[in-house]
C-alpha positions in Angstrom: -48.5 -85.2 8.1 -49.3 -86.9 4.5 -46.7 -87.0 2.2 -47.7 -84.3 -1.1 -47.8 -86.3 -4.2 -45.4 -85.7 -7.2 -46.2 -83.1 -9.6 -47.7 -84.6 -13.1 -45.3 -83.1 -16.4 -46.9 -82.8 -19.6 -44.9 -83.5 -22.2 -46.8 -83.8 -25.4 -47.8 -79.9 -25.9 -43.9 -79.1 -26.5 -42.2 -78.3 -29.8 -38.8 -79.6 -30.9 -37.6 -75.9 -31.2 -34.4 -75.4 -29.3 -35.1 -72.8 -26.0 -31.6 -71.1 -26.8 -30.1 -70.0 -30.2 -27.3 -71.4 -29.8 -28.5 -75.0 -29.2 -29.5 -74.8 -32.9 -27.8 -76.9 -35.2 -24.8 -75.3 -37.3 -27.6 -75.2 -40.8 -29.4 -72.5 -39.0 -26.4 -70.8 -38.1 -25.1 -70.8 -41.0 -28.3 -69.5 -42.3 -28.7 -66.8 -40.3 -25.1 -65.9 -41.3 -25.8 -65.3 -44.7 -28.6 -62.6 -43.9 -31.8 -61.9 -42.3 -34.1 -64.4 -42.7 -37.8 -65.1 -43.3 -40.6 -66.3 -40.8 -44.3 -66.6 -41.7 -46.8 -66.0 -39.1 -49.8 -67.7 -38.8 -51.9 -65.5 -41.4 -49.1 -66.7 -44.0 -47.2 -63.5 -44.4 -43.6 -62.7 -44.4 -41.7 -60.7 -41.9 -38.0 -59.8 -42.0 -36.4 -61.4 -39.1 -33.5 -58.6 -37.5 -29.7 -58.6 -37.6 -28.6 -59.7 -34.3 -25.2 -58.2 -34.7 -24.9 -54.1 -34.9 -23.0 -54.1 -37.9 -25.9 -56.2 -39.3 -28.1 -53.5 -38.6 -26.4 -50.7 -40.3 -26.2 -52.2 -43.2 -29.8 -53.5 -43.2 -30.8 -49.3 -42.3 -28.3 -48.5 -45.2 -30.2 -50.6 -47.7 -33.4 -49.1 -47.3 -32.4 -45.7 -47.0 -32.7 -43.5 -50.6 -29.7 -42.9 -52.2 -28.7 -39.5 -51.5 -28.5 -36.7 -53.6 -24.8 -36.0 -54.9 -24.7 -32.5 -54.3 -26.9 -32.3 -51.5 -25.1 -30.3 -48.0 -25.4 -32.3 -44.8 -28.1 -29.6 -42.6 -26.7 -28.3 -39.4 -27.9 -26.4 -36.6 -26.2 -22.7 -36.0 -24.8 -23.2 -32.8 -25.9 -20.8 -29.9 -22.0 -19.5 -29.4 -21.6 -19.4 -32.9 -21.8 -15.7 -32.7 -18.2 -15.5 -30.6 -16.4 -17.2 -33.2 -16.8 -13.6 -34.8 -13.5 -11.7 -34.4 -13.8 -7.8 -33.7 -11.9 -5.5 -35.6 -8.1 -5.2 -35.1 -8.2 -1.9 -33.4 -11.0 -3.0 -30.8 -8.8 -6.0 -30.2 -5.4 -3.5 -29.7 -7.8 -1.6 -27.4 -8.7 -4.5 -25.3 -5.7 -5.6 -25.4 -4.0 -2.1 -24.1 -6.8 -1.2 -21.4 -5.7 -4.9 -19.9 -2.6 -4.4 -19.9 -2.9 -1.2 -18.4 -4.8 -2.6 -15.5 -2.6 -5.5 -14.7 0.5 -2.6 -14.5 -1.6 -0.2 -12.5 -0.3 -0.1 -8.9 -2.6 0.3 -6.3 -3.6 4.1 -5.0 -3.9 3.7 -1.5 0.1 2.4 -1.2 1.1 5.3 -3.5 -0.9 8.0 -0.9 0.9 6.4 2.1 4.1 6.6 0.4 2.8 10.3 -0.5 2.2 10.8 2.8 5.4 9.5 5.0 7.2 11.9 2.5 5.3 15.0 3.4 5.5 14.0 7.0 9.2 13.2 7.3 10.3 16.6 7.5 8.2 18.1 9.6 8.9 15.3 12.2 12.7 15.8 11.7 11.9 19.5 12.4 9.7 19.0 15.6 12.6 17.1 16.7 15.4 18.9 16.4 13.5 21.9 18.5 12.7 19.2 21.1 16.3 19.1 21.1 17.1 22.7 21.2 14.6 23.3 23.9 16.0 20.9 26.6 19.0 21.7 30.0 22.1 19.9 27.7 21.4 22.6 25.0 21.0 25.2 27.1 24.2 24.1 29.2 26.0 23.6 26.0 25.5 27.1 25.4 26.4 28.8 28.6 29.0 27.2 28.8 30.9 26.9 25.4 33.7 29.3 24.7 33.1 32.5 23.0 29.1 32.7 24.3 28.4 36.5 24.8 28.0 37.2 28.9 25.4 39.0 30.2 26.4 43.0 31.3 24.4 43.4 33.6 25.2 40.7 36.4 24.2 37.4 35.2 26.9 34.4 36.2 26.9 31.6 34.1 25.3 29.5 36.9 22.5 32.4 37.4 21.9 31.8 33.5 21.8 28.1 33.9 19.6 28.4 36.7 16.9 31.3 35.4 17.2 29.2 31.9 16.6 26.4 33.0 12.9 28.0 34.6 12.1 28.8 31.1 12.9 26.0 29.4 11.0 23.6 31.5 8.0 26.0 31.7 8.1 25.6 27.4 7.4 21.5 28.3 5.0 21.2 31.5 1.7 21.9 32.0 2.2 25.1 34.7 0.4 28.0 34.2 2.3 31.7 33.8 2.0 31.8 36.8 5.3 29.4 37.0 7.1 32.1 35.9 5.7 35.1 37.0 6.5 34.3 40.4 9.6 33.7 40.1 12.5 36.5 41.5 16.1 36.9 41.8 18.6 37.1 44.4 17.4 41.1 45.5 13.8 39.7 45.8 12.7 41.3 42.7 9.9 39.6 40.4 12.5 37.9 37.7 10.0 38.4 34.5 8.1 41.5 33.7 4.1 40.7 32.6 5.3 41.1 28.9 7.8 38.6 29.3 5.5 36.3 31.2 2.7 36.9 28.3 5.2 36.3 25.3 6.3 33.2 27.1 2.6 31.7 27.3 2.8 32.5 23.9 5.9 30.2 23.1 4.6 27.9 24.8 1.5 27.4 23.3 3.1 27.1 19.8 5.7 24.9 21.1 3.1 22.0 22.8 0.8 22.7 19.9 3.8 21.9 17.5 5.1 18.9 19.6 1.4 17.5 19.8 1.3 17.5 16.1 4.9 16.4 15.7 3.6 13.3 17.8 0.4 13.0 15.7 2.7 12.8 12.5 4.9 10.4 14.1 1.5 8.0 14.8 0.5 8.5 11.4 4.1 7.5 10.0 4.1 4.3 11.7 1.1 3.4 10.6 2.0 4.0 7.2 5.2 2.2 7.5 3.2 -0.9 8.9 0.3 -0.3 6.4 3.5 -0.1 3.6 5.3 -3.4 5.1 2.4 -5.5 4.2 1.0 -3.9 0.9 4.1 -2.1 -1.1 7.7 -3.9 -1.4 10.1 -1.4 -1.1 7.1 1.3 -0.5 8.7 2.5 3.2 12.1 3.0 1.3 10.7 5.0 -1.4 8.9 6.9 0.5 11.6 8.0 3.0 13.8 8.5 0.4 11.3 11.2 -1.3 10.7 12.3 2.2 14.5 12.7 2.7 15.3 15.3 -0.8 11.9 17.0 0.3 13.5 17.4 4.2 17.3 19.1 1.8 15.1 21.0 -0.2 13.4 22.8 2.2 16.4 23.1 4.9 18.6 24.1 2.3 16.4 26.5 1.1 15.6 28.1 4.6 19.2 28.1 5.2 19.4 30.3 2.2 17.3 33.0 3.6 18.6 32.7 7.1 22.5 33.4 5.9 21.5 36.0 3.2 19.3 38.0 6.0 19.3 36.7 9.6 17.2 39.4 11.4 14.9 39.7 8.8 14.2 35.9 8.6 14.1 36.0 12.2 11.8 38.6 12.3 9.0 37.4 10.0 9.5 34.2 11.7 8.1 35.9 14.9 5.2 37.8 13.1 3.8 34.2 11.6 3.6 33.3 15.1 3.2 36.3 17.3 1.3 39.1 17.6 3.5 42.8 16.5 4.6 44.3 19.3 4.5 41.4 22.3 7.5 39.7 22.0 10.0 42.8 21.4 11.8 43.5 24.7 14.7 45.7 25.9 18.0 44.9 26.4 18.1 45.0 30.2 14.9 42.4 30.4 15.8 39.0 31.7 14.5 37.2 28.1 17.3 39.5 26.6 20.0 38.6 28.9 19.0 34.7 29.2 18.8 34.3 25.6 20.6 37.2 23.3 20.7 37.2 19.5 23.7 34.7 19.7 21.8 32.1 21.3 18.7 31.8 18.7 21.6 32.1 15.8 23.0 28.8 17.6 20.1 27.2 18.1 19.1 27.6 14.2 22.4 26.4 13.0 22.1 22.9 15.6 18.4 22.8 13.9 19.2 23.3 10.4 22.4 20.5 11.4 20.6 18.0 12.8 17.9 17.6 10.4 20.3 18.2 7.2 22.1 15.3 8.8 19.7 13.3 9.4 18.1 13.5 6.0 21.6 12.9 4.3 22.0 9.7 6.2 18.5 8.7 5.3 19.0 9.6 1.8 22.1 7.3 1.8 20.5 4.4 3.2 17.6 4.5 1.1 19.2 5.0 -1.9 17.5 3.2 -4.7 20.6 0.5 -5.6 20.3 -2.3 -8.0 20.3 -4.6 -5.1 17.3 -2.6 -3.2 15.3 -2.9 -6.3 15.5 -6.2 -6.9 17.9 -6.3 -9.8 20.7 -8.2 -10.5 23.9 -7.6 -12.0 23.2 -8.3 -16.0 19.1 -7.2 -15.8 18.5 -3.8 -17.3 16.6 -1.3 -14.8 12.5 -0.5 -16.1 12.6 2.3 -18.5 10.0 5.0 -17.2 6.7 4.6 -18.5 5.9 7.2 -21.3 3.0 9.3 -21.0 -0.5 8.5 -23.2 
């Protein structure tokens, strides 16, 4: 392979003109110091050669601007959002102000109807228990057996009693037809339970499972309130119970009011809510009668009207809205009620 020959450079053609400015000598520095300066093209005008620093240019654009008018304004654009640097009136911004206010305070509803709604329940449940309670064997043995119970006249031993009563109590709870009764006899082989008796007791009964189905009905919807109140509402289960609890006084109180000042007559409108006139009347010689006389029913209200009066006092107590349950310490002032608008 031939060796290329050397490439021929032609001198002659180039100018004495520096390639870079600052290979210039310091005469042309200096010059273009001082200002901008002056070429001429070919066709022998003059051109204005530019600043090369920025602080050369503004004051090159500065000299050929017109002066400018000493009272002229600078022109601006209206902004787009210049229209929200308007303030409203005072009272729109007190209404604003009020209505926001008002909605950061405002508590939730649904935690306010649960509350509502454990109160309202808590004493009917404590009710629905407390006849559980009445309507059970220790009750009834309580009775038979405590000094000063009436005995029955006509032949009844207290074991007879326990034994008969004990029929008819557990009929009130199971699932038996009248039938569980009505077949029932005593020691001469007679039918215990006349058809009236064995009627009005299929009566009872149906009031009695249809009140402890509800009772447990109330009892699902309280826990579920609770739970729903436990997660929602600080301090929501307390206040609710302890509405619940001077609603449960109130209305024992006040029943216990009507039962002292008139015992048979609030015993017998009691029956007609629930009965029919007529069916659950019986003789003193019927077995209802001698299992269960007047004394036994005023007992059994007065363990009823206890244990719930009881039980609402001790709830009461331990939901008592303290300092410490609300949240407030020793020095802070309690929340003054909110005044009506």
């Amino acid at each position: 392979m031939e060796p290329q020959p050397d490439p021929l450079l032609d001198s002659s053609a180039d100018s004495d003109e520096p390639a870079f400015s600052w290979m210039s000598d310091s005469t042309s520095s200096d010059a273009d110091s001082k200002g901008p300066s002056k070429n001429v093209d070919t066709a022998g005008s003059e051109s204005v050669q530019q600043p090369e620093s920025r602080a050369d240019r503004k004051a090159a654009e500065a000299a050929v601007e017109p002066a400018a008018e000493p009272n002229a304004q600078p022109f601006s654009e209206p902004l787009p959002t210049s229209a929200l640097q308007v303030r409203p009136p005072q009272e729109e911004v007190e209404r604003r102000n009020a209505q926001r206010e008002s909605a950061a305070n405002a508590k939730p509803l649904a935690p306010r109807v649960m509350q509502v709604l454990l109160a309202v329940f808590y004493p009917v449940i404590l009710l629905v228990l407390a006849v559980r309670a009445v309507t059970s064997p220790l009750f009834l043995w309580t009775e038979y057996n405590r000094p000063g119970f009436p005995g029955d006249g006509y032949g009844f031993s207290t074991d007879d009693r326990m034994t008969y009563g004990s029929y008819t109590v557990d009929y009130l709870s199971n699932w038996s037809g009248p039938r569980y009764l009505g077949e029932l006899v005593n020691r001469s082989g007679d039918k215990l339970f006349k058809d009236g008796e064995v009627s009005h007791m299929a009566d009872v009964k149906l009031v009695i499972l249809s009140t402890f189905g509800a009772g447990a009905l109330l009892v699902l919807f309280s826990i579920i309130a609770i739970a729903y109140l436990r997660r929602r509402s600080t301090g929501g289960v307390r206040r609710g119970l302890f509405a619940g609890s001077i609603l449960t006084l109130v209305i024992i109180l006040g029943l216990g009011a009507l039962a002292v000042l008139g015992w048979q007559q609030f015993f017998t409108e009691f029956h007609r809510i629930f009965f029919a006139s007529g069916s659950w009347t019986f003789a003193l010689e019927d077995t209802l009668i001698r299992l269960f006389p007047g004394q036994f029913w005023i007992d059994a209200g007065i363990v009823i009207a206890g244990l719930v009066l009881l039980t609402a006092l001790v709830t009461l107590i331990l939901t008592w809205p303290t300092r410490r349950r609300r949240g407030l310490t020793a020095d802070e002032p309690a929340p003054a009620p909110a005044e009506a608008t």
